[in-house]
C-alpha positions as CSV (number, residue, x, y, z in Angstrom):
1,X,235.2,263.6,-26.1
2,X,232.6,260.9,-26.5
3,X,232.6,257.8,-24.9
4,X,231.3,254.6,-26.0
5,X,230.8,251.4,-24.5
6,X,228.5,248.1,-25.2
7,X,226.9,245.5,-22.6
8,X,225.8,242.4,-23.3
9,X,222.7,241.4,-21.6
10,X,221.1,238.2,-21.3
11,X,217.7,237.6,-19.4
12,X,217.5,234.4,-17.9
13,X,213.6,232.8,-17.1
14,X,212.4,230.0,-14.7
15,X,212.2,227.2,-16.7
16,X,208.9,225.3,-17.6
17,X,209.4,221.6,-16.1
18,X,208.4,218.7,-18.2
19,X,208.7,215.1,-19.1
20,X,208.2,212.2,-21.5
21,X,207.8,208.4,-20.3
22,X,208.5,205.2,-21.9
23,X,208.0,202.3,-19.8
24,X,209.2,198.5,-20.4
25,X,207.7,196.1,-17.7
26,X,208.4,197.5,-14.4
27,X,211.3,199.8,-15.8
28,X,210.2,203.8,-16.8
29,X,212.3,205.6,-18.5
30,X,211.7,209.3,-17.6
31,X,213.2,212.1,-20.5
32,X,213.5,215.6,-19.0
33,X,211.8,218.0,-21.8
34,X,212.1,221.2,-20.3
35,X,212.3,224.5,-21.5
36,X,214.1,227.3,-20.0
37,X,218.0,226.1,-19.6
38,X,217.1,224.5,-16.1
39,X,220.7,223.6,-14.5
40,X,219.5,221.4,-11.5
41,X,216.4,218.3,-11.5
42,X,214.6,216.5,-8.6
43,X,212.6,214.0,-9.5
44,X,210.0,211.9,-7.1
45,X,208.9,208.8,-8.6
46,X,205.6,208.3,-6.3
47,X,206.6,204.9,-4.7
48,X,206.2,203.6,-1.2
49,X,209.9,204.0,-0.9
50,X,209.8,207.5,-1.5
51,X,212.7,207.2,-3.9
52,X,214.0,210.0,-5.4
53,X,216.8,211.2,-8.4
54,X,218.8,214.7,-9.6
55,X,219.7,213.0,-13.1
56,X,218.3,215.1,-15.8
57,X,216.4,212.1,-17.0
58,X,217.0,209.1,-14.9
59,X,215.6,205.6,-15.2
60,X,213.6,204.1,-12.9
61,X,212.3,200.6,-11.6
62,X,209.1,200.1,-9.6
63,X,208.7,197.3,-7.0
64,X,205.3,196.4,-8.2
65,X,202.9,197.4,-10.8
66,X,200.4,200.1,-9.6
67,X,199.6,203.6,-10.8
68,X,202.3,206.3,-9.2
69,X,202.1,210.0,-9.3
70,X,205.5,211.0,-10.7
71,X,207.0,214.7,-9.8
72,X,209.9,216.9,-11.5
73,X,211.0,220.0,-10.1
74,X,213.4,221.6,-12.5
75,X,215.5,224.7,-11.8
76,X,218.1,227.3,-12.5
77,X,219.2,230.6,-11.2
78,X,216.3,232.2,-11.6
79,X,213.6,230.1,-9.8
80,X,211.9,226.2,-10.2
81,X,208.8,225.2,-11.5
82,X,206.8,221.5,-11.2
83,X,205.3,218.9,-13.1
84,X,203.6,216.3,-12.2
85,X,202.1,213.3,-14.2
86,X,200.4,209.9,-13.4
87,X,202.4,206.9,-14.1
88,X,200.9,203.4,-15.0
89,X,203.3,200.9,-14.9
90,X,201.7,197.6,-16.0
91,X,204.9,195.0,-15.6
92,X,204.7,193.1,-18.9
């Protein structure tokens, strides 16, 4: 007597962290764009504050204008990955 069974197997990756910005005055914007199904965010936004966010793509407003190096870790099950990206922020 033969026996037969089927699995279903799905192989789940790291994602690839990324992001868009769109800025108006001192308020950013930030759009999570990455790949890989990530489930959890943590986003550093570079200011003096050191203020930080888990939305998936939160909005932001800076106390002043200045440059800020901007960092999202996204993750899921399998492991994280980072991305970092310099923000100018102008104020008008």
């Amino acid at each position: 007597t033969a026996i037969s069974q089927s699995f279903t197997l799905s192989i789940q990756r790291k994602p690839k962290a990324s992001f868009t910005v769109s800025r108006s005055g001192l308020t950013v914007v930030f759009t999570d764009t990455s790949t890989g199904s990530p489930t959890n965010w943590f986003w550093e936004f570079g200011d003096a504050g050191n203020n930080v966010s888990r939305q998936q793509s939160p909005t932001f407003t800076y106390p002043a204008p200045g440059t800020y190096l901007v960092r999202l870790t996204a993750a899921n099950a399998t492991g994280s990955s980072e991305a970092t990206q310099f923000v100018a922020v102008t104020g008008n």
